[in-house]
PABATOR-388434 format. One record per residue (C-alpha): x, y, z; residue number from 1. Coordinates in steps of 0.5 Angstrom, whole numbers, plus 500, padded with zeros to 3 digits. Layout:
<sites>
<X X | Y Y | Z Z | k NUM>
...
</sites>
This chain:
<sites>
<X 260 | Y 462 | Z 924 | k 1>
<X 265 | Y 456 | Z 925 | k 2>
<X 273 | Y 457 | Z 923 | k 3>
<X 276 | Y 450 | Z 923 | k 4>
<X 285 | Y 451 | Z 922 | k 5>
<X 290 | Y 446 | Z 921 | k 6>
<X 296 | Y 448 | Z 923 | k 7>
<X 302 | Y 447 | Z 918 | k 8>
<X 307 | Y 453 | Z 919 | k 9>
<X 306 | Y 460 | Z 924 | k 10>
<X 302 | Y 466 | Z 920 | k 11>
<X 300 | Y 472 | Z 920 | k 12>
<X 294 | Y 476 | Z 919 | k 13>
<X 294 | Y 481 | Z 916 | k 14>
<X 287 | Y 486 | Z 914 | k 15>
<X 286 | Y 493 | Z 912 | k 16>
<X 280 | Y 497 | Z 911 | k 17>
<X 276 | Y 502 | Z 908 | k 18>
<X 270 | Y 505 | Z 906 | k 19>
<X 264 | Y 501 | Z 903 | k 20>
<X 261 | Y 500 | Z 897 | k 21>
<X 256 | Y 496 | Z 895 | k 22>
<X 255 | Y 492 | Z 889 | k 23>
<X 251 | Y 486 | Z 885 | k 24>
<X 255 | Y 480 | Z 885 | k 25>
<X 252 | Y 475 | Z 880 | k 26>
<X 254 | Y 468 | Z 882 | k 27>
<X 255 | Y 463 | Z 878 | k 28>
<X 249 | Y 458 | Z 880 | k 29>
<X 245 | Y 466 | Z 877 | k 30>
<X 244 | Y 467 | Z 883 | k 31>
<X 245 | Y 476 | Z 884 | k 32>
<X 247 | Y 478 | Z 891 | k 33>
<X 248 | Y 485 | Z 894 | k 34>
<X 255 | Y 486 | Z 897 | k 35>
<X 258 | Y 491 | Z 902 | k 36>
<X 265 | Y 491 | Z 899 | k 37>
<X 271 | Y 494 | Z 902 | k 38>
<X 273 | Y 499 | Z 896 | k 39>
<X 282 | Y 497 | Z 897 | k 40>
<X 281 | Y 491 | Z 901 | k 41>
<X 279 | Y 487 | Z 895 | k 42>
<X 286 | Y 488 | Z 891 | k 43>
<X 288 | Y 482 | Z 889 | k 44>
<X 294 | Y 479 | Z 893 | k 45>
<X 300 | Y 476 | Z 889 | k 46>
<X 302 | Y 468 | Z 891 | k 47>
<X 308 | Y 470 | Z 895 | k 48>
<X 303 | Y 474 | Z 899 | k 49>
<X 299 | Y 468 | Z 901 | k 50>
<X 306 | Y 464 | Z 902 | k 51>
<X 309 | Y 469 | Z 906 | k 52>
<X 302 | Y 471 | Z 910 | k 53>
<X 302 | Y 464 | Z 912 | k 54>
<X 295 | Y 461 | Z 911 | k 55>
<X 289 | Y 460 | Z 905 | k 56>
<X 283 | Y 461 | Z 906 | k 57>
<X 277 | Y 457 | Z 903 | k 58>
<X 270 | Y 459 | Z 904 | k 59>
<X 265 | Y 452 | Z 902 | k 60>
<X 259 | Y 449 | Z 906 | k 61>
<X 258 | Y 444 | Z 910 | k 62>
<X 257 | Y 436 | Z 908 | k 63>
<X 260 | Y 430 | Z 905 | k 64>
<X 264 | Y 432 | Z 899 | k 65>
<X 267 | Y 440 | Z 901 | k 66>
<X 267 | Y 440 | Z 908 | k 67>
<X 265 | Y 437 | Z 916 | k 68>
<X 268 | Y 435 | Z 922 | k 69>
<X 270 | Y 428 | Z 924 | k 70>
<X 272 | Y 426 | Z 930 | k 71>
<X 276 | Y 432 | Z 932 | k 72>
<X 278 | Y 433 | Z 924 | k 73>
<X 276 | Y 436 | Z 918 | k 74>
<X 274 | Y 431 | Z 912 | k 75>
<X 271 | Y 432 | Z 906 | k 76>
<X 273 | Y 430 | Z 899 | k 77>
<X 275 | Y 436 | Z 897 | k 78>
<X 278 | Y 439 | Z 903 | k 79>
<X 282 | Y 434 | Z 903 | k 80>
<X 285 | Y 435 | Z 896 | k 81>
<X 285 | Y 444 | Z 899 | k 82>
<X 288 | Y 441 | Z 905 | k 83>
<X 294 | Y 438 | Z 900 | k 84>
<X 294 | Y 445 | Z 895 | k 85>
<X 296 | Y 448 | Z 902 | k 86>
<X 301 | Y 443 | Z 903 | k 87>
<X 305 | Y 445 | Z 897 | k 88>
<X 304 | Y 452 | Z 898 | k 89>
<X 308 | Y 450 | Z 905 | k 90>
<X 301 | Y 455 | Z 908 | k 91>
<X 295 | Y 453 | Z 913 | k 92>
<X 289 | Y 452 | Z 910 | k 93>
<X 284 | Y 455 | Z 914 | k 94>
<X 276 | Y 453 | Z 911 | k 95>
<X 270 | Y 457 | Z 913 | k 96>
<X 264 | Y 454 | Z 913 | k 97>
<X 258 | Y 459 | Z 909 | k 98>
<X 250 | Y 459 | Z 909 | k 99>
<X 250 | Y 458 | Z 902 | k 100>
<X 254 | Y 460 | Z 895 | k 101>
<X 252 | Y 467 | Z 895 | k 102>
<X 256 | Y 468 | Z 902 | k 103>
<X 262 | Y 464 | Z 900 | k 104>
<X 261 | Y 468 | Z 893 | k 105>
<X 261 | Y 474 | Z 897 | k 106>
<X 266 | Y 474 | Z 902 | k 107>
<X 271 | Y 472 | Z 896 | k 108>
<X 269 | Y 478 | Z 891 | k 109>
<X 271 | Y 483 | Z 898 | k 110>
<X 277 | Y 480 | Z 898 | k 111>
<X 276 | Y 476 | Z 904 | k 112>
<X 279 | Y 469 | Z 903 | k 113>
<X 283 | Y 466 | Z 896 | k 114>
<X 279 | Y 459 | Z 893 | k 115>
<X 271 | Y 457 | Z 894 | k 116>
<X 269 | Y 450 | Z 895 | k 117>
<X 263 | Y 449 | Z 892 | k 118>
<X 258 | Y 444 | Z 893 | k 119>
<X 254 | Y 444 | Z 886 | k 120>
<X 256 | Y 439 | Z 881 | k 121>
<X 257 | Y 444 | Z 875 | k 122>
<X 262 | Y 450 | Z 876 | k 123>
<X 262 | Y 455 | Z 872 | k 124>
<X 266 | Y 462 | Z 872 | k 125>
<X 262 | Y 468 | Z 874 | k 126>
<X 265 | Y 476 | Z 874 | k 127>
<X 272 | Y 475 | Z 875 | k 128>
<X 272 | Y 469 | Z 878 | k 129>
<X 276 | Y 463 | Z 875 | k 130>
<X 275 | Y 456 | Z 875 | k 131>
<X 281 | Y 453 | Z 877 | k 132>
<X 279 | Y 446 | Z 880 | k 133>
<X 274 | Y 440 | Z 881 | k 134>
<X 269 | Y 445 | Z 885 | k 135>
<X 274 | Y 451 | Z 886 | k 136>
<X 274 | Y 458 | Z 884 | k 137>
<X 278 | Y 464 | Z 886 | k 138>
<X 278 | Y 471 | Z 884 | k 139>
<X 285 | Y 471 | Z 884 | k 140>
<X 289 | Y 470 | Z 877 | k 141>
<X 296 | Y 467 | Z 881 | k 142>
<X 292 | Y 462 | Z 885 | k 143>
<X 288 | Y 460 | Z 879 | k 144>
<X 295 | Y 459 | Z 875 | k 145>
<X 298 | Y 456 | Z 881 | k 146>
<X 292 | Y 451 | Z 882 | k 147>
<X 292 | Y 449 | Z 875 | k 148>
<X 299 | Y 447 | Z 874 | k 149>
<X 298 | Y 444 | Z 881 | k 150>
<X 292 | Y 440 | Z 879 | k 151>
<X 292 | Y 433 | Z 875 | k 152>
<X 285 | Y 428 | Z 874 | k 153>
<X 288 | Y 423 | Z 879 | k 154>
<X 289 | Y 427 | Z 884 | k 155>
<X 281 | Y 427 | Z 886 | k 156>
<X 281 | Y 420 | Z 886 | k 157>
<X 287 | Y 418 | Z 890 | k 158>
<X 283 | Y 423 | Z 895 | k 159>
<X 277 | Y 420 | Z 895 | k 160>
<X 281 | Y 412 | Z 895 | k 161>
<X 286 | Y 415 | Z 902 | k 162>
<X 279 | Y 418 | Z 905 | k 163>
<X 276 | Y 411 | Z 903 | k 164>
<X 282 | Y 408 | Z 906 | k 165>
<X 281 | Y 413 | Z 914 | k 166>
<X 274 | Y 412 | Z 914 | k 167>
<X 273 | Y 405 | Z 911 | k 168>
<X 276 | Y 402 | Z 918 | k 169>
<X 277 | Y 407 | Z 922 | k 170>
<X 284 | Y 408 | Z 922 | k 171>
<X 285 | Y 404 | Z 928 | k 172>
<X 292 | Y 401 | Z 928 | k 173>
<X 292 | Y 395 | Z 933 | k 174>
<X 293 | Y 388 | Z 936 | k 175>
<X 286 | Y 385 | Z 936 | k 176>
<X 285 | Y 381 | Z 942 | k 177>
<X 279 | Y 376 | Z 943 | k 178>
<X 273 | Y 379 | Z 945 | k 179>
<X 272 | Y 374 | Z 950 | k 180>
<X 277 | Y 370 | Z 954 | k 181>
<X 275 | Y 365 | Z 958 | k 182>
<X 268 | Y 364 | Z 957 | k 183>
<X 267 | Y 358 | Z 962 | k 184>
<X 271 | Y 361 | Z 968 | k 185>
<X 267 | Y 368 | Z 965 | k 186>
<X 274 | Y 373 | Z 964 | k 187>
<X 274 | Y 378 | Z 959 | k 188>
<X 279 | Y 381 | Z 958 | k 189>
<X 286 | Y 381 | Z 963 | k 190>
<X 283 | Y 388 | Z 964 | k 191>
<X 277 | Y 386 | Z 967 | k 192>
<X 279 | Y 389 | Z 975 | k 193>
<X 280 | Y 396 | Z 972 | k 194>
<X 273 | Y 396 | Z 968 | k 195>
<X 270 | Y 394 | Z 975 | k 196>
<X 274 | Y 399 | Z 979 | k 197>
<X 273 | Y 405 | Z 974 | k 198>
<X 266 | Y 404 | Z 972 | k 199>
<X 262 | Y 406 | Z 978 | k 200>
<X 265 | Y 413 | Z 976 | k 201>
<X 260 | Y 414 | Z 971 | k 202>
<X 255 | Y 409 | Z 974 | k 203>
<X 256 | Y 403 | Z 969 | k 204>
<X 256 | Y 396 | Z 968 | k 205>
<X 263 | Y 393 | Z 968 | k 206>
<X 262 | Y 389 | Z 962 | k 207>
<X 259 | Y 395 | Z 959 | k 208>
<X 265 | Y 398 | Z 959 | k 209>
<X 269 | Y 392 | Z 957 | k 210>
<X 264 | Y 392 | Z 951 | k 211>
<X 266 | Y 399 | Z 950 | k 212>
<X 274 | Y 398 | Z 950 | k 213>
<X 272 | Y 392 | Z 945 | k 214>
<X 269 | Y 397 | Z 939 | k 215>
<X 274 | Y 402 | Z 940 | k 216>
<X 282 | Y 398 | Z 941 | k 217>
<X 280 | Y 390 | Z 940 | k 218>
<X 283 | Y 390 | Z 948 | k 219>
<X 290 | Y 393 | Z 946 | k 220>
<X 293 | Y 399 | Z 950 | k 221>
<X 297 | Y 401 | Z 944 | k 222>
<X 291 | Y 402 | Z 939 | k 223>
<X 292 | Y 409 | Z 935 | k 224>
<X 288 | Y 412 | Z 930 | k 225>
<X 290 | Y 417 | Z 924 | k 226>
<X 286 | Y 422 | Z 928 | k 227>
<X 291 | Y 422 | Z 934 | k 228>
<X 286 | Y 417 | Z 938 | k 229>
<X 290 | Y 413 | Z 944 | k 230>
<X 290 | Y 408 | Z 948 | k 231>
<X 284 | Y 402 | Z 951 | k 232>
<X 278 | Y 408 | Z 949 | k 233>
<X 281 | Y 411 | Z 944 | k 234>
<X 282 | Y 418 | Z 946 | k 235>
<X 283 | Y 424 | Z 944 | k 236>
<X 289 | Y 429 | Z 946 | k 237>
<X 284 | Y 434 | Z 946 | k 238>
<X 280 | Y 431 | Z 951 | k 239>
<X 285 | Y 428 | Z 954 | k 240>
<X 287 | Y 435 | Z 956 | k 241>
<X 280 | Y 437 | Z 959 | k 242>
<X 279 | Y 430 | Z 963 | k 243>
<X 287 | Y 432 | Z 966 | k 244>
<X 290 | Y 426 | Z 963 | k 245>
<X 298 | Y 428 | Z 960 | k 246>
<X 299 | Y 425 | Z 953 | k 247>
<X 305 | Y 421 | Z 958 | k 248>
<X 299 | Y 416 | Z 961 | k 249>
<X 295 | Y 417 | Z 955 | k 250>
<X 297 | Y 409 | Z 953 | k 251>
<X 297 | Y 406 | Z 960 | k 252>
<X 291 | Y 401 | Z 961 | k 253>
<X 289 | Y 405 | Z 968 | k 254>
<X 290 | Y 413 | Z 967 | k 255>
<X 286 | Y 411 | Z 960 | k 256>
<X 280 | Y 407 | Z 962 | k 257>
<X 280 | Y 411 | Z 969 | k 258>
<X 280 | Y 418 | Z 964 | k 259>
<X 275 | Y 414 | Z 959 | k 260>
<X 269 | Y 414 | Z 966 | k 261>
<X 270 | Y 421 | Z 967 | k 262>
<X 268 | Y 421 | Z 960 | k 263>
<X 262 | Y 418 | Z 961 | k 264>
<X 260 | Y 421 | Z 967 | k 265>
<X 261 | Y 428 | Z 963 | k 266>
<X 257 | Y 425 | Z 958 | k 267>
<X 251 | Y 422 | Z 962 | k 268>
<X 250 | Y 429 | Z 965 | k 269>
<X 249 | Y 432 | Z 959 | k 270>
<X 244 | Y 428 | Z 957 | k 271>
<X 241 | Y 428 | Z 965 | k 272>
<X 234 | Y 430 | Z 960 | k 273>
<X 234 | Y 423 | Z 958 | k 274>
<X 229 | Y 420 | Z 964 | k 275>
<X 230 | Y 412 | Z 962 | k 276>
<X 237 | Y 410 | Z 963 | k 277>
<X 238 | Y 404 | Z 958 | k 278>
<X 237 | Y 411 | Z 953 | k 279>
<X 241 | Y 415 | Z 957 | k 280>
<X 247 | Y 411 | Z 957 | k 281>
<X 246 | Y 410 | Z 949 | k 282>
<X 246 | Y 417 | Z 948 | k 283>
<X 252 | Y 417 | Z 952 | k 284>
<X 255 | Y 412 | Z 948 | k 285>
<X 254 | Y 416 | Z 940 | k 286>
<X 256 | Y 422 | Z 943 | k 287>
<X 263 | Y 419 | Z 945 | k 288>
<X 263 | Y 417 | Z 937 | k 289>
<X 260 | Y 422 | Z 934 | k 290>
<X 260 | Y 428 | Z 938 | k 291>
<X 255 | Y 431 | Z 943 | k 292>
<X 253 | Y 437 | Z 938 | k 293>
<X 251 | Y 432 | Z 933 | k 294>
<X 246 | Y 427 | Z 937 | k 295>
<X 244 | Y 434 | Z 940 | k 296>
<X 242 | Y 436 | Z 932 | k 297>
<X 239 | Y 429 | Z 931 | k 298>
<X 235 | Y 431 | Z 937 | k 299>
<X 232 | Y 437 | Z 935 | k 300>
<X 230 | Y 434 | Z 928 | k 301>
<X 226 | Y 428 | Z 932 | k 302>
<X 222 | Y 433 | Z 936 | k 303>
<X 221 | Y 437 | Z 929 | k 304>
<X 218 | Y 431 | Z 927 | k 305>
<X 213 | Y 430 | Z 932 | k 306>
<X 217 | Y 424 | Z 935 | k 307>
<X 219 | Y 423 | Z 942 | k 308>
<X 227 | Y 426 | Z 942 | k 309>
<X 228 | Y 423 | Z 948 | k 310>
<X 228 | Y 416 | Z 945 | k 311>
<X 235 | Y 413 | Z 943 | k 312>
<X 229 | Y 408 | Z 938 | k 313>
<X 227 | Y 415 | Z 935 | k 314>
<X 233 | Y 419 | Z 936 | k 315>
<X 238 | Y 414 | Z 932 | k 316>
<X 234 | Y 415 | Z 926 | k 317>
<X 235 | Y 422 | Z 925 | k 318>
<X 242 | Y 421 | Z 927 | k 319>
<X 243 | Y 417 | Z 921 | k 320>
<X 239 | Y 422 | Z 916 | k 321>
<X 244 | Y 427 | Z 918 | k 322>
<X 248 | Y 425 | Z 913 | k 323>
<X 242 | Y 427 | Z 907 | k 324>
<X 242 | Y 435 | Z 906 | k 325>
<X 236 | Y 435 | Z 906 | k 326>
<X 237 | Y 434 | Z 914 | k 327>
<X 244 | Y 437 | Z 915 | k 328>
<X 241 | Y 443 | Z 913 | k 329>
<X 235 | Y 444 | Z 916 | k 330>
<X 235 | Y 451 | Z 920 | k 331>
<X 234 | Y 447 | Z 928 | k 332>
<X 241 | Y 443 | Z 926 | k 333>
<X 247 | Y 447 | Z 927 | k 334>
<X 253 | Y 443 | Z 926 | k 335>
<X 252 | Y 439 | Z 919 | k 336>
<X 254 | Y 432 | Z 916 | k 337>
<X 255 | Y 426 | Z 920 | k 338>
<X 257 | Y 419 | Z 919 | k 339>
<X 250 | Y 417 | Z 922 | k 340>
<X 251 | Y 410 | Z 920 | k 341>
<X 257 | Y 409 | Z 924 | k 342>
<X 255 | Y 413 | Z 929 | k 343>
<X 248 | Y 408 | Z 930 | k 344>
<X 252 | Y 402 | Z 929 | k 345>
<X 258 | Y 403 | Z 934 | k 346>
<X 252 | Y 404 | Z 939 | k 347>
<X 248 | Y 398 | Z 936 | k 348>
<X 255 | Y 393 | Z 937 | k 349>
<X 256 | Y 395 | Z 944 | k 350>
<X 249 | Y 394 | Z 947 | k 351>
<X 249 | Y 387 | Z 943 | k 352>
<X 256 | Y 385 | Z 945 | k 353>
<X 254 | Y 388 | Z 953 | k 354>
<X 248 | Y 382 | Z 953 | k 355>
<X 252 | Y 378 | Z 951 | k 356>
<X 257 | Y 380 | Z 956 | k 357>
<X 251 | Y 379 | Z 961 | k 358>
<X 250 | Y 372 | Z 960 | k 359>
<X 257 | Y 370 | Z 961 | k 360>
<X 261 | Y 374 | Z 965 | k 361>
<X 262 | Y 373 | Z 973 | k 362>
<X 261 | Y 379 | Z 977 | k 363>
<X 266 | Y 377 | Z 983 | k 364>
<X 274 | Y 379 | Z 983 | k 365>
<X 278 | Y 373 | Z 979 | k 366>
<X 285 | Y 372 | Z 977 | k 367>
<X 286 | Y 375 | Z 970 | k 368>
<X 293 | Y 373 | Z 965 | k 369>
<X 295 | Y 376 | Z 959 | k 370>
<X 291 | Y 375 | Z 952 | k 371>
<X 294 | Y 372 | Z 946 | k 372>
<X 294 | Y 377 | Z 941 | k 373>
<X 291 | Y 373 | Z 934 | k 374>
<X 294 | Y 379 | Z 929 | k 375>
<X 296 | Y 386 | Z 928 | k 376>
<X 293 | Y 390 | Z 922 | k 377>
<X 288 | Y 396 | Z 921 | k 378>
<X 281 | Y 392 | Z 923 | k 379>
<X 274 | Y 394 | Z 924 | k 380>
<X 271 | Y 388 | Z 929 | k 381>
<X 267 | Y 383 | Z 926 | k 382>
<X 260 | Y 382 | Z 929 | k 383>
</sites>
């Protein structure tokens, strides 16, 4: 089971315990479940209980509309919007992903959480649980009441447009370069010496690698992210900590490339099961975007499916039905929803614009001068 946190203040979690019983649980989808619940543990916290312990705990299941990760991040429409509720409390908010409702249903009737985020799309209130929200229950009557108060119709909409808005362009604030900048004398970018210093680390081409800071940065060392994605190859702090780069050379053109490459290299063994290594290289590249858990579940669906999981052709399908419950939730996947389509098109633009690369990029050291910026705004590059 997955705890997934947003740190908003320092908390404090308190337990008690004691002895159990069990007790049938109606649902509110008619579902009935058999419970051990703790006999005092379920005593109904008051809100400034909540506020003072620090944290609201949602329990809710994976996928698109209630919760997933995404680069690093929790999304998910009503995630967002919980993760708002709990801003105003001044709390955390901490989501635990369940099996299904009658889990989620059952760890709120013992006490062990505050709201539900349910997936259906009709809710409604079973035993001593009150409807407070589009998709939420609580058994709580001072969370209900709260919640209620809180809440207004807009609110769903304003979510889904700021989701939109993150997701639609990737939040990547950056100068966009040229993606060529001198076709005749075959210069890239003015960082073409580094790409051929620090792609053999990971044992790639140049001009694969200049492809690559293409799609992430447009060639802008400044380039950042809503995510906290930084620098040329847009990486995370997070992993900039396991490749030993400090958030001070996180934005040096150098310090980043030179990370991204041991990156890759990380990435090219995870998947040294791949035999050929024009697939290899593109199940490196989707799990750069997308994540290694992800395409590992994309994998274990394509061999479910009588396909050969070690082509990126085949593979790359299942990457994109990761987004359809009826993939995302099937027993080989372990890690839910993705955004397939992103994922698939990310490594897609890379390996046309490394072809064209090919064809017009010299491999001999050169002269580089700066680029001339054309712009400055959120931006997703055109093909």
């Amino acid at each position: 089971m997955k705890y997934i946190s947003l740190l908003i203040l320092p908390f404090v979690i308190t337990a008690c315990t004691q002895k159990q019983s069990h007790e049938e649980i109606e649902t509110p989808w008619g579902d009935v479940v058999t419970e051990e619940v703790e006999a005092d543990s379920a005593t109904e916290l008051s809100l400034d209980d909540i506020v003072s312990q620090g944290e609201l705990i949602a329990f809710t299941t994976n996928g698109p509309d209630t919760y997933y990760e995404y680069r690093g991040h929790g999304m998910g429409l009503h995630y967002l919007l919980a993760e708002k509720y709990a801003q105003r409390l001044g709390v955390k908010l901490r989501v635990e992903v369940c099996r299904d409702s009658a889990e989620m249903i059952g760890k709120l009737a013992s006490g062990e959480g505050d709201i539900v985020i349910v997936p259906e799309s009709k809710v409604k209130a079973g035993k001593g649980l009150y409807s407070c929200g589009p998709k939420w229950l609580t058994n709580n009557r001072d969370v209900a009441e709260s919640i209620k108060q809180w809440y207004h119709n807009s609110m769903l909409a304003e979510t889904e447009k700021m989701q939109k808005s993150l997701l639609a362009t990737g939040g990547v604030t950056r100068h966009v370069y040229q993606p060529m900048m001198d076709r005749q004398k075959g210069i890239i970018s003015r960082w073409d010496g580094m790409f051929r210093k620090y792609a053999p680390t990971a044992r790639l081409d140049w001009r694969l690698v200049a492809a690559q800071c293409y799609q992430e940065s447009c060639f802008d060392p400044r380039a950042h992210s809503w995510a906290g994605a930084c620098g040329l190859m847009q990486i995370m702090p997070s992993t900039a900590q396991v490749l030993g780069l400090s958030m001070q050379d996180i934005y040096s053109p150098e310090h980043n490339i030179a990370a991204a490459m041991r990156y890759m290299k990380m990435l090219m063994s995870e998947f040294r099961d791949i035999p050929r290594n024009g697939d290899r290289i593109r199940f490196a590249l989707a799990a750069y975007n997308g994540g290694k858990h992800h395409i590992r579940d994309a994998m274990a669906l394509t061999q479910k499916h009588g396909k050969d999981h070690h082509q990126w052709s085949n593979v790359q399908e299942y990457v994109l039905k990761l987004s359809q419950a009826q993939y995302y939730n099937d027993p080989v996947v372990k890690y839910g929803y993705m955004r397939g389509t992103e994922t698939v098109g990310y490594v897609s633009k890379i390996m046309q614009r490394y072809a064209g690369y090919r064809g017009q990029a010299h491999s001999s050291p050169m002269d580089i001068t700066p680029q001339k910026a054309v712009k400055h705004h959120k931006y997703k590059p055109k093909e």
